[in-house]
C-alpha positions in Angstrom: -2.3 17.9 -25.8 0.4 18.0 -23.3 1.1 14.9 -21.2 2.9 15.6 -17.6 3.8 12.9 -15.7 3.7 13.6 -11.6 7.6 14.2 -10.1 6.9 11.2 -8.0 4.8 7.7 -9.2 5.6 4.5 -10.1 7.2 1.9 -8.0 8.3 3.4 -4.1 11.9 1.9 -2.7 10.3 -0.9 -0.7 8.2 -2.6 -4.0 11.2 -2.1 -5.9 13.7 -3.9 -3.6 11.0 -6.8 -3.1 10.2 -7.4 -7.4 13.9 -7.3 -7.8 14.1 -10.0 -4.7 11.4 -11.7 -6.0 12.7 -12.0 -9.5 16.3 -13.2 -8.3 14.7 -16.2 -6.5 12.5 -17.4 -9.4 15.7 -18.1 -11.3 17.0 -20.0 -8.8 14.8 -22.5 -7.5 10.9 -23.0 -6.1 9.3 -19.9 -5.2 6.1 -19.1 -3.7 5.0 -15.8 -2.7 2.3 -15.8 0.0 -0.9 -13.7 -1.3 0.1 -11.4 -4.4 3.7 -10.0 -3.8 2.4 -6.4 -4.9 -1.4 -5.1 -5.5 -0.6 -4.8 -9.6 -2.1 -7.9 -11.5 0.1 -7.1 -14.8 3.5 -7.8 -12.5 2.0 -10.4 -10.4 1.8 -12.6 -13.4 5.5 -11.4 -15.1 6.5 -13.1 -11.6 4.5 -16.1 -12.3 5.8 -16.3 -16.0 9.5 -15.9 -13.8 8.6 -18.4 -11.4 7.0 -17.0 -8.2 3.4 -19.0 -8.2 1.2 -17.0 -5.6 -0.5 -19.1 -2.6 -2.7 -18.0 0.4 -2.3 -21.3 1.7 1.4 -23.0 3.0 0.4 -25.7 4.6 0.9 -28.4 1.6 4.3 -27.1 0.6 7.3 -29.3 1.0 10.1 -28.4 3.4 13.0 -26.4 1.4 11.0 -24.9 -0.6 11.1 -21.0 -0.6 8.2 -18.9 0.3 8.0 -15.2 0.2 6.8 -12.3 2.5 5.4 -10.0 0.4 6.1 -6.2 1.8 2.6 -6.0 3.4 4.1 -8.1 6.1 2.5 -10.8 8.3 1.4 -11.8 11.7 4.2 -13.1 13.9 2.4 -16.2 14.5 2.4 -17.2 10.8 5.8 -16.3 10.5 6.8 -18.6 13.2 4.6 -21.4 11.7 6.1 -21.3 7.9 9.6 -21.7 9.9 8.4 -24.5 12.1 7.4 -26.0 8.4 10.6 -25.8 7.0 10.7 -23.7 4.4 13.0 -21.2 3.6 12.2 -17.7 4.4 12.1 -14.4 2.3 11.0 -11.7 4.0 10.3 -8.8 1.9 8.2 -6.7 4.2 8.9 -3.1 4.1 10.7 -1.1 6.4 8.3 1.0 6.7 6.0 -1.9 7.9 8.2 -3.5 9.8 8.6 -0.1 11.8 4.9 -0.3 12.2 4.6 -3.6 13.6 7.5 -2.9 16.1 5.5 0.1 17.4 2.6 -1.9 17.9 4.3 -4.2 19.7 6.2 -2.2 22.1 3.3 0.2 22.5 1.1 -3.1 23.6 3.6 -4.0 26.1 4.0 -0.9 27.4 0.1 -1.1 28.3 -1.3 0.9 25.6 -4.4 -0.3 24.3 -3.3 0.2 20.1 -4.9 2.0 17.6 -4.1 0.9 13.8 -5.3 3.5 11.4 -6.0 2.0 8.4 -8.2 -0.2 6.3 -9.5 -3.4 8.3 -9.5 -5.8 5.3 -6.1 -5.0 4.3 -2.8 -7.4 4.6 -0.9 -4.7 5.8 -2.9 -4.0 8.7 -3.8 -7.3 9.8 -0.1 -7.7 10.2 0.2 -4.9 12.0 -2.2 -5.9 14.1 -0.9 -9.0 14.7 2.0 -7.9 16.9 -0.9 -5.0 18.3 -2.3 -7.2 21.3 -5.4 -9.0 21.7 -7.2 -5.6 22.5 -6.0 -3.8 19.3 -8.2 -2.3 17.3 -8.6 -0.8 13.8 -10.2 2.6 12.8 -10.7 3.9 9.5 -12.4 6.6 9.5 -12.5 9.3 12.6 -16.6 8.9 12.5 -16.0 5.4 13.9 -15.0 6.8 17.4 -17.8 8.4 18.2 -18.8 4.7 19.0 -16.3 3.3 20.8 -14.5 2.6 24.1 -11.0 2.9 24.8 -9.2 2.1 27.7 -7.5 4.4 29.7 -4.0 4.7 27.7 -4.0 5.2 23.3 -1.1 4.4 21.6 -1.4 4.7 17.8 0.1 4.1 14.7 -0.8 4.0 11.2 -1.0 2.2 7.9 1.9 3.0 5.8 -0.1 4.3 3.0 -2.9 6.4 5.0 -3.6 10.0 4.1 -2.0 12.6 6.4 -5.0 14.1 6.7 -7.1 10.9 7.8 -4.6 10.1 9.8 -4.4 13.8 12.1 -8.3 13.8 12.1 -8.4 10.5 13.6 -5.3 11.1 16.5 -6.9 14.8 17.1 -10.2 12.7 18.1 -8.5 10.1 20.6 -6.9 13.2 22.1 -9.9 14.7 23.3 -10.8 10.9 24.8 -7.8 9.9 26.3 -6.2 10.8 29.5 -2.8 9.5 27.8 -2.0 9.1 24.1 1.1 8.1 22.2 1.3 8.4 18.5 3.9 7.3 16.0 3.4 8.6 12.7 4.4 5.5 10.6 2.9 7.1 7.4 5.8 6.3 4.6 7.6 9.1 3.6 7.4 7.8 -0.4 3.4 7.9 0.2 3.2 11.7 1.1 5.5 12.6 -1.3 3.3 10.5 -4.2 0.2 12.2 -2.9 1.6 16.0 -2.1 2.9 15.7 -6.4 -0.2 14.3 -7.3 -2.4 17.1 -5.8 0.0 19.9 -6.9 -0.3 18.3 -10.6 -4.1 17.7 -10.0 -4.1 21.6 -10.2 -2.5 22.4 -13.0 -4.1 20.3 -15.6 -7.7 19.8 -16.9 -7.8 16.0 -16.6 -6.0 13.4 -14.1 -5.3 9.8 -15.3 -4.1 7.6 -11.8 -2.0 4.4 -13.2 -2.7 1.5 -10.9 -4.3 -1.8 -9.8 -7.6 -1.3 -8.6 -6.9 -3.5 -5.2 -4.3 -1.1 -4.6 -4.7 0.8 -1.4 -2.3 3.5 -1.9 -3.6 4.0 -5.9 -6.8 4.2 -4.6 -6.2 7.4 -2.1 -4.4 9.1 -4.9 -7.3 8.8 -7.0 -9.4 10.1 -4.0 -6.8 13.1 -3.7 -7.0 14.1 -7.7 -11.0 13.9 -7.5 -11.0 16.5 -4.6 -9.1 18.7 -7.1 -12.6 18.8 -9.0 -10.7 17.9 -11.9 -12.1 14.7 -14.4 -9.9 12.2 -12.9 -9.8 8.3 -14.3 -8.1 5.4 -12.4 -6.8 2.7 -15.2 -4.6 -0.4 -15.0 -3.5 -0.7 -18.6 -3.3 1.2 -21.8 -6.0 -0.1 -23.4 -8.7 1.4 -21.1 -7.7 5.2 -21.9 -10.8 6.6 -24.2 -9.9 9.1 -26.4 -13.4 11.2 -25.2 -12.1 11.6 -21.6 -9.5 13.9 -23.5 -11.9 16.2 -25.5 -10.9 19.8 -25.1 -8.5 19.1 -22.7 -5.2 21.0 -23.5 -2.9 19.5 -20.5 -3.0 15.6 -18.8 -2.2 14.6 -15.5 -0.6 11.5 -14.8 0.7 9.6 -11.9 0.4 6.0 -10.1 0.4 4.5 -7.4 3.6 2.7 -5.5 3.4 -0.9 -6.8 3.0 0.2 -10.2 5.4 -0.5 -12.4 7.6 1.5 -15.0 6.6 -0.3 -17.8 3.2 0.0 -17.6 3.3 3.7 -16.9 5.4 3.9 -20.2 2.9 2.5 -22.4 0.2 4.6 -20.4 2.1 7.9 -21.7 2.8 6.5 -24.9 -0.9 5.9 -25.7 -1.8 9.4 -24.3 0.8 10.6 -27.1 -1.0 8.5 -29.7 -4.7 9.9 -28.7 -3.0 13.4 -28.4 
């Protein structure tokens, strides 16, 4: 059985410059990270073991103590709030996010009522929308609009991980309702390159194996990508949920993951694929 791993998967630049961050800091004092630093459960609790504890909640930490903002970003308010506290700042949001928020926010002063695309419930969007204006709104998929109002001027921008083609659907839509509409495309550039390898490896194999935590919004998507292949695709966390009968007759394997997974996991992911090969 061959084992080929996708050209691009694993960790993207921004969850790699935040862990290493992350990481530094434990070693050097009291660290807390506020809500999981990255969507993969496995590294969340190497940082805990390194000394980054996890809290949705700063209100009862002491002044000087550090606290982390993990690369989903958050709301400017909170933000201001944890440096009113005291406490000492990390901000690990990613550039790409970063670039979203200041879209929003210029977009929203220029009048624009803002469209987030992306997924309602997710940190990254809520701190997008928190620099968006009070009459923001979030769409996630382009069914949605058919129910909706929008004012006069659009002005959109997306969810760093969204699928291109979610993402045109949805801005082709507003275009037909909006007498003014200004897009930025604030898709991340490590995203489409995951998803464009994992839908050319998709087709070339007989099964697809997606490495990645299962609250992971990104991970998810490529498993959605691999199954429109029509190929037998499985989304794992770990090693030890592989089952050899996924594999039967299968002559090639597919593998990629998601952007906050990390190396080491996708290493013992191949090397267990060797061992049922």
């Amino acid at each position: 059985m061959q084992i080929i791993l996708a050209d691009k998967a694993g960790f993207c630049f921004g969850v790699q410059r935040a862990i290493n961050t992350a990481f530094k800091a434990g070693g050097e004092g009291k660290v807390h990270c506020l809500g999981p630093l990255i969507h993969n459960p496995q590294e969340v609790a190497r940082l805990r073991d390194a000394g980054v504890d996890t809290v949705n909640d700063f209100s009862g930490l002491p002044a000087g103590d550090s606290l982390i903002i993990r690369s989903h970003g958050v709301p400017p308010d909170i933000l201001l709030r944890a440096r009113e506290k005291g406490l000492n700042i990390i901000d690990l949001t990613c550039p790409f996010v970063a670039k979203a928020q200041k879209h929003a926010e210029s977009l929203s002063k220029e009048g624009y009522q803002v469209v987030v695309v992306g997924e309602k419930q997710h940190p990254e969007v809520q701190s997008i929308v928190g620099y968006a204006g009070e009459n923001a709104v979030i769409i996630e998929t382009p069914d949605e609009i058919e129910t909706m109002r929008f004012a006069g001027k659009i002005g959109v921008v997306a969810q760093t991980t969204q699928s291109y083609g979610n993402f045109s659907e949805i801005v082709l839509r507003l275009l037909r309702l909006s007498k003014e509409l200004k897009v930025f495309n604030t898709i991340c550039s490590s995203t489409k390159e995951r998803q464009d390898a994992a839908k050319v490896l998709a087709s070339q194999v007989d099964v697809m194996i997606v490495v990645g935590g299962r609250n992971s919004a990104n991970t998810g998507r490529l498993v959605s990508l691999c199954r429109e292949s029509g190929k037998p695709t499985y989304h794992v966390e770990v090693a030890d949920e592989l089952l050899p009968e996924w594999f039967s007759g299968a002559e090639r394997v597919g593998v990629t993951a998601g952007a906050s997974t990390p190396g080491w996991v996708i290493e013992a992911i191949l090397a267990r694929l060797r061992t049922i090969g």
